[in-house]
VOMITOR-892585 format. One record per residue (C-alpha): residue number from 0; z, y, x. Coordinates in steps of 0.25 Angstrom, whole numbers. Example, Ala and Ser with C-alpha at 12.3 -4.5 7.8 and 13.67 -1.06 7.14 Angstrom:
REM VOMITOR-892585
ATOM     k       Z       Y       X
ATOM     0      31     -18      49
ATOM     1      29      -4      55
//
This chain:
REM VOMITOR-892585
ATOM     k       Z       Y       X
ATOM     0    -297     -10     -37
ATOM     1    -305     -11     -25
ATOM     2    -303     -24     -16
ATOM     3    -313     -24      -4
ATOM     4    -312     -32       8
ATOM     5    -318     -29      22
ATOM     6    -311     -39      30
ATOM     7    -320     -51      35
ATOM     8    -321     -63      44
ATOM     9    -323     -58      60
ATOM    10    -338     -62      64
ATOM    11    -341     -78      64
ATOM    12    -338     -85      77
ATOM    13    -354     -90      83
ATOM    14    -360    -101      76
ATOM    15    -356    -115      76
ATOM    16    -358    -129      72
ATOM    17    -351    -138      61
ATOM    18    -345    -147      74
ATOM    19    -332    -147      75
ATOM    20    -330    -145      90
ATOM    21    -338    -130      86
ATOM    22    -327    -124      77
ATOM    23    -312    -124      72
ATOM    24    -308    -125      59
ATOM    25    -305    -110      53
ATOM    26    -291    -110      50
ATOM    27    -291     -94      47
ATOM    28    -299     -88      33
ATOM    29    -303     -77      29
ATOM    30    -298     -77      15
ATOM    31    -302     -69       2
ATOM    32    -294     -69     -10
ATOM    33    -293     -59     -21
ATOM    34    -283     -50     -17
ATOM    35    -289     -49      -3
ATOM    36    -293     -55       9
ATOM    37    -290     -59      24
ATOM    38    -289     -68      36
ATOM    39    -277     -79      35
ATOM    40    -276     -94      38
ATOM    41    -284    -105      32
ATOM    42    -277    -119      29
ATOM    43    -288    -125      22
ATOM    44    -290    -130       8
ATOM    45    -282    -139       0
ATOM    46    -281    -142     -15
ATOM    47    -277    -129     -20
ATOM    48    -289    -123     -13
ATOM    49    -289    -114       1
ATOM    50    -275    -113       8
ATOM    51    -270    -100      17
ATOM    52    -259    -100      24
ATOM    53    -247     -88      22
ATOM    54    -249     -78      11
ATOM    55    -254     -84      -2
ATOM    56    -268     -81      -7
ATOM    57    -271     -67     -14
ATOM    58    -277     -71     -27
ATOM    59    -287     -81     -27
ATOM    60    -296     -83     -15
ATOM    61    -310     -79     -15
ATOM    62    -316     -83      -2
ATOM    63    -312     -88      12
ATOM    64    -320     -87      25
ATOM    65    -320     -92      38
ATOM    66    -324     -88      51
ATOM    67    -331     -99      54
ATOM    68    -344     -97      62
ATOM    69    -359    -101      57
ATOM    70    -366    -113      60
ATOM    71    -382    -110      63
ATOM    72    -392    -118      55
ATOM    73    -407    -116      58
ATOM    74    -414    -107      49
ATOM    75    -424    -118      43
ATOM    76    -414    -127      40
ATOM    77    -412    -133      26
ATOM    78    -405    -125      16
ATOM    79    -401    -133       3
ATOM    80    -398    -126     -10
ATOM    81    -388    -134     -22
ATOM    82    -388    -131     -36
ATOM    83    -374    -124     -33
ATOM    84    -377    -115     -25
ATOM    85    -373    -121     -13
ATOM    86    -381    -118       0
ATOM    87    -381    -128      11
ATOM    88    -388    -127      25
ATOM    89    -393    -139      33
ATOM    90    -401    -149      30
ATOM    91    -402    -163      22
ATOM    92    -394    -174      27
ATOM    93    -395    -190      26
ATOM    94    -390    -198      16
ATOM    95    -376    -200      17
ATOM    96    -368    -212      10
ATOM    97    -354    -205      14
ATOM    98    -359    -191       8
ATOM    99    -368    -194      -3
ATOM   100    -384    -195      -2
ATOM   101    -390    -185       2
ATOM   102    -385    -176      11
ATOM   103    -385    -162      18
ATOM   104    -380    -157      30
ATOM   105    -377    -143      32
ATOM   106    -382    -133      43
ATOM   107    -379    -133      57
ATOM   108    -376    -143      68
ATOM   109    -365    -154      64
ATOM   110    -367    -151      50
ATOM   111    -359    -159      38
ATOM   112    -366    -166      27
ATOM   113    -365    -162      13
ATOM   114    -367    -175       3
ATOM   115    -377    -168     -10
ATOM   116    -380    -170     -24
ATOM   117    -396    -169     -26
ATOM   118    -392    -165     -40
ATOM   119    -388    -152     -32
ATOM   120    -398    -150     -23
ATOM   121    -406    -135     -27
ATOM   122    -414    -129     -16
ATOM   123    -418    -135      -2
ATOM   124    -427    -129       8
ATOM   125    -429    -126      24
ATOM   126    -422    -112      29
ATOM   127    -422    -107      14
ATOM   128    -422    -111      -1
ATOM   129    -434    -111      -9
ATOM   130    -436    -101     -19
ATOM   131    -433    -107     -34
ATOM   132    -445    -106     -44
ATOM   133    -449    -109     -59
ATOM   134    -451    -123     -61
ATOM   135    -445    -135     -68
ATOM   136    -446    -146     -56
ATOM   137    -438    -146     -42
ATOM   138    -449    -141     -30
ATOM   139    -450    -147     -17
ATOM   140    -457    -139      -5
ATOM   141    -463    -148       6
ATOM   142    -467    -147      20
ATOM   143    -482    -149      23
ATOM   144    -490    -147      36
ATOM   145    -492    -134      42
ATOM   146    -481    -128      35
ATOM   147    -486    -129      20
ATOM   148    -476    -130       9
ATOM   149    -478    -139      -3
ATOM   150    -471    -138     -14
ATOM   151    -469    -149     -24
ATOM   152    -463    -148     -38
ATOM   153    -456    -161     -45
ATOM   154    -440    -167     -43
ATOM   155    -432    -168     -33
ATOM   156    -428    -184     -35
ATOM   157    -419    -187     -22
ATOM   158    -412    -180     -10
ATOM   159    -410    -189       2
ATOM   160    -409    -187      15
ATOM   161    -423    -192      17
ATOM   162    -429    -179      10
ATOM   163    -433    -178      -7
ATOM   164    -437    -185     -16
ATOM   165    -447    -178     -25
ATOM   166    -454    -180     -37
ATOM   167    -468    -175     -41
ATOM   168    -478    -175     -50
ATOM   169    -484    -185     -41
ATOM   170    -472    -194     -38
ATOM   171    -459    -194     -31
ATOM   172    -459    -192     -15
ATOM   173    -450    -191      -6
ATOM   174    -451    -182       4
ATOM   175    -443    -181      18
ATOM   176    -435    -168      21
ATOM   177    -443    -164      32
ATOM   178    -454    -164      21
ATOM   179    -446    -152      13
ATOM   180    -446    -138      13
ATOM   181    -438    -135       1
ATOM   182    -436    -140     -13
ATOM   183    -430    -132     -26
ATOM   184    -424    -141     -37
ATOM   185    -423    -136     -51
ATOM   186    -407    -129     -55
ATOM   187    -397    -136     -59
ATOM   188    -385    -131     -64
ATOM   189    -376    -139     -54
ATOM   190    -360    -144     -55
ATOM   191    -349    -135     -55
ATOM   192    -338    -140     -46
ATOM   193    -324    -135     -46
ATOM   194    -316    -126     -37
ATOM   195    -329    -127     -27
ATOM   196    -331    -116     -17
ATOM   197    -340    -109     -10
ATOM   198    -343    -113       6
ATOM   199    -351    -106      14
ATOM   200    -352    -114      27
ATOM   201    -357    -111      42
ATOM   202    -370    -114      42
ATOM   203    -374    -106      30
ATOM   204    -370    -115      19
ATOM   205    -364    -112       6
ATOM   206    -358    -123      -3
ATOM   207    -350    -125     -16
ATOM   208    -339    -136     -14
ATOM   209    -325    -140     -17
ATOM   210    -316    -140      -5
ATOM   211    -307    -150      -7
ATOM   212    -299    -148       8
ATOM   213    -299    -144      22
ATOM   214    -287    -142      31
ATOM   215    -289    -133      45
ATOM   216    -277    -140      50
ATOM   217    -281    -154      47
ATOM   218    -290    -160      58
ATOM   219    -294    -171      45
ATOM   220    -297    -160      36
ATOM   221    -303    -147      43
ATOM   222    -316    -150      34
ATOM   223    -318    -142      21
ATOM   224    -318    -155      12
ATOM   225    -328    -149       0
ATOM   226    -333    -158     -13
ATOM   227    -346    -156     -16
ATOM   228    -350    -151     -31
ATOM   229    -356    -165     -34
ATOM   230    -344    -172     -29
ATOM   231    -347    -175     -14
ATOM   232    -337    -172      -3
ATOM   233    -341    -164      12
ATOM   234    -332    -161      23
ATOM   235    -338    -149      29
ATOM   236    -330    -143      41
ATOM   237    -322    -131      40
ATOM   238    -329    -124      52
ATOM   239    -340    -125      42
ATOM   240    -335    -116      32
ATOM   241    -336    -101      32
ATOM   242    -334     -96      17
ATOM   243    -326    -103       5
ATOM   244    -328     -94      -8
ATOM   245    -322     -97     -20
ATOM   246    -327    -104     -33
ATOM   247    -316    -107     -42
ATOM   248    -308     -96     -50
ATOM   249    -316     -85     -48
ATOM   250    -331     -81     -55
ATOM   251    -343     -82     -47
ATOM   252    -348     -68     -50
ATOM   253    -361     -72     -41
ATOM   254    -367     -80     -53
ATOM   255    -364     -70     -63
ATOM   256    -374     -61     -70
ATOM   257    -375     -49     -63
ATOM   258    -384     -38     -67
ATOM   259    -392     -30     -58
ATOM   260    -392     -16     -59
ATOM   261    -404      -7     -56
ATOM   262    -412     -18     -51
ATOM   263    -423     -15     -41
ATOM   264    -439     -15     -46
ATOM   265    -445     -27     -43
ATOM   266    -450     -32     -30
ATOM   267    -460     -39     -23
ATOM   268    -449     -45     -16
ATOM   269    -437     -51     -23
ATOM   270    -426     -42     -20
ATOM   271    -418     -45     -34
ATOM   272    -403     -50     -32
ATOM   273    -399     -64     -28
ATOM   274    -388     -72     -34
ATOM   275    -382     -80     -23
ATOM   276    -392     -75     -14
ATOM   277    -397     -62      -6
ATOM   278    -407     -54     -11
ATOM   279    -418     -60      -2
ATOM   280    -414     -73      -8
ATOM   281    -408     -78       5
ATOM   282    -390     -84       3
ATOM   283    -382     -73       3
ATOM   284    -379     -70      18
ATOM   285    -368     -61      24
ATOM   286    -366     -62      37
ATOM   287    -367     -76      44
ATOM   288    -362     -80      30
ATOM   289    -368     -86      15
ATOM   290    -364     -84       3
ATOM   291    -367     -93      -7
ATOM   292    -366     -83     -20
ATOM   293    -368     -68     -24
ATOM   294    -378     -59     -24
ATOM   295    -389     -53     -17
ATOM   296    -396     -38     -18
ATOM   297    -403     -27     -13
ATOM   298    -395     -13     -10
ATOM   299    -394      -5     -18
ATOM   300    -391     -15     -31
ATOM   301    -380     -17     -41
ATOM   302    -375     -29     -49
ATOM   303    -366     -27     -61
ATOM   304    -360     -38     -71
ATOM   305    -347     -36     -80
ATOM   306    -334     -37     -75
ATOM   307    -326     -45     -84
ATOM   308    -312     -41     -81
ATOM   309    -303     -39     -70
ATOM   310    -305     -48     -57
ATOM   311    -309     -49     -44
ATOM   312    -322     -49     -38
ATOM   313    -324     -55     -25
ATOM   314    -339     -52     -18
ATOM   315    -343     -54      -4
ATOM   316    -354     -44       2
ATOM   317    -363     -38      11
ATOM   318    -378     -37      18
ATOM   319    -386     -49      17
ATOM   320    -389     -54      29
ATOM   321    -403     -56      27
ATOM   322    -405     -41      28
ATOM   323    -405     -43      45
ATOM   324    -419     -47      43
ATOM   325    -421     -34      37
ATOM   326    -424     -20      47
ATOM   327    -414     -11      41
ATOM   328    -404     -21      33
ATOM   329    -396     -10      26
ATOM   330    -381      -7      23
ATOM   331    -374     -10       8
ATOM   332    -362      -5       1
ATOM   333    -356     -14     -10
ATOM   334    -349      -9     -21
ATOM   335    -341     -17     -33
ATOM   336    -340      -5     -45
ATOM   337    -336      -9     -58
ATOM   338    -343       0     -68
ATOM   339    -342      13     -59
ATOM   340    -330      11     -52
ATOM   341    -331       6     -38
ATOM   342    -322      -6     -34
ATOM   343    -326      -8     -21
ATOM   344    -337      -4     -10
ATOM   345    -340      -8       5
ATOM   346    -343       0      16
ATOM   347    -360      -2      20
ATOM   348    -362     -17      22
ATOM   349    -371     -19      33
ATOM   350    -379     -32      38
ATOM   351    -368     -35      49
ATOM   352    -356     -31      40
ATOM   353    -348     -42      36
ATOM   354    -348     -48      21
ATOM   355    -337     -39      15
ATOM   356    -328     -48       2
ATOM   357    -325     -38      -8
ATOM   358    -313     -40     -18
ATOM   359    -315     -33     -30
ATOM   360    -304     -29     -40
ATOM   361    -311     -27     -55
ATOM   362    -300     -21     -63
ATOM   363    -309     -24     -77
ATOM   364    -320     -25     -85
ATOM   365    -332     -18     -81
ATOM   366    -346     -18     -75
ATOM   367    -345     -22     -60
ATOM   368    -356     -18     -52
ATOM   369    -360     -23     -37
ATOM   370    -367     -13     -31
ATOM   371    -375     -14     -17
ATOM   372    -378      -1     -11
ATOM   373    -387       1       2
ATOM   374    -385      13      12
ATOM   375    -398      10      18
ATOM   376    -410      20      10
ATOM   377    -416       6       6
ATOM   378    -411      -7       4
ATOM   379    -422     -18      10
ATOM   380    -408     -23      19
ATOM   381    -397     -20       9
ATOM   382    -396     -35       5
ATOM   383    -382     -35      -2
ATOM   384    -374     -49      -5
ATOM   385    -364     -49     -15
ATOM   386    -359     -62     -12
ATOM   387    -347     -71     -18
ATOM   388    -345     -65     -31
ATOM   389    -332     -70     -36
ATOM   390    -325     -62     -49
ATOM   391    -311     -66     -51
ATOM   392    -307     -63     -66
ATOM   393    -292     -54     -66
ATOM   394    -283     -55     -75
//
């Protein structure tokens, strides 16, 4: 009943660009699948999805990674938020006739651009996102003299390469990017694209698309070809890719209503769970690598939601990597119970151990739990990230 893994990628290669001459293409993966995991070839991705050479795939595949190196982004660069989910580093791009208007180049030196949608523009804002509030009308920070910020409230009316166009109480403006801190738009609930994926990219990013092909072996083809949720198409280079994690088939339990057991008095500061991010509110982080969903807590600390059935639960996890800023970052054990039998436990996780992927047999029905358990005698750096979160339903 227990299925745990402990196997994972050597340490990342040092930093590199997006420029071809930096990198070769990964023709080796790391393959996660629900009857296990390891190390084998990668032949790319073709109409029926990701291809391996040799012995045929162990149930369905859950996650693939690569050991591809980072590439640096400076620290106050833009970080953009869509109404997905989706995560991107870099910085605005110009308006582009071949990839729609505007557009965004990711992070890092020779970076590709991504055509986007305003409709699915969320957050934006220098070095981090800004916090959402109560309102009923989009906000808009800008840059004034000696570092004052001034914060206006309106509609976002056009996205360009030039900057924003805003509208006010006192009229539309538009203002240049270098203008901007950060604006905040009001939700909305965005399209729901079929047999997207999960990226997570070298510089930081993390975006859901639909990869139509790439070929290691085909010098025309060695670029992930993705479509975009509202339609456009990107080449982004496979040296660029670190993480593929699945989205079709399988329930995304990282959105799911999860109760929190014994919750912690309150705070001054907000130390409550995160979903899809840590608990200091900061992109769930483990090792050199983001995650785009799951959830963050403080050790000790325990989730519980009803298992259905049988199935297969698939959860990434470890220490946080905000806690190096903390003096005494402190070890987790992670344990999967269902009602009070325990289905599987890691050794004490520790802000240099790797993400450890846990494959989880439920054999039926009952309370499943997530508990986090610190071995330090307090838990200001026991930040633990469940991340992933994928349930496939037995039969």
């Amino acid at each position: 009943m227990i299925g745990l893994l402990l196997a994972a990628l050597p340490a990342a290669p040092p930093c590199q660009s997006w420029r071809a001459e930096q990198a070769a293409v990964p023709e080796r993966a790391f393959w996660i699948e629900a009857e296990g995991a390891g190390e084998g070839p990668w032949l790319g991705w073709g109409p029926a999805g990701p291809r391996r050479e040799g012995a045929p795939t162990r149930g369905p595949w859950l996650a693939i990674e690569f050991d591809v190196p980072a590439i640096p982004t400076p620290a106050e660069g833009w970080v953009l938020e869509l109404a997905d989910g989706s995560v991107l580093r870099g910085g605005p791009g110009p308006d582009v006739a071949d990839l729609g208007s505007p557009s965004w180049f990711l992070g890092g030196d020779g970076a590709p651009a991504l055509p986007i949608d305003p409709v699915y523009l969320a957050r934006q804002g220098r070095g981090r996102l800004p916090a959402r509030g109560a309102g009923e009308e989009d906000r808009l920070w800008l840059r004034r003299a000696r570092g004052v910020l001034d914060l206006q409230t309106g509609y976002l009316l056009d996205w360009n390469g030039k900057g924003l166009s805003f509208q006010t109480l006192a009229g539309e403006r538009q203002h240049p990017w270098e203008e901007i801190e950060a604006f905040c738009l009001l939700e909305d609930a965005p399209h729901s694209q079929a047999d997207a994926v999960w990226l997570t990219l070298a510089d930081g990013s993390t975006l859901s698309a639909r990869i139509l092909e790439q070929d290691p072996r085909s010098a025309g083809a060695r670029d992930f070809l993705l479509e975009l949720p509202w339609g456009g198409r990107v080449r982004i280079p496979a040296r660029g890719v670190t993480r593929i994690l699945r989205r079709s088939g399988v329930e995304e339990w990282a959105a799911a209503a999860w109760q929190e057991r014994d919750p912690a008095p309150e705070r001054v500061v907000d130390w409550s769970p995160k979903r899809n991010r840590a608990v200091d509110g900061g992109f769930l982080r483990l090792g050199t690598r983001n995650y785009p969903t799951g959830m963050g807590a403080r050790a000790p600390s325990e989730f519980a939601r009803a298992a259905p059935g049988p199935g297969l639960l698939f959860v990434t996890v470890g220490v946080d990597a905000a806690v190096a800023d903390f003096r005494q970052p402190q070890p987790v054990t992670f344990r999967v119970l269902l009602d009070e039998e325990e289905l599987a436990v890691t050794q004490p996780l520790g802000l240099r151990d790797r993400a450890v992927p846990l494959l989880v047999k439920v054999p039926r029905a009952g309370l499943l739990r997530l508990r986090a358990e610190s071995s330090g005698a307090s838990a200001p750096g026991a930040h633990a990230d469940w991340c992933d979160l994928l349930w496939v339903p037995g039969e």
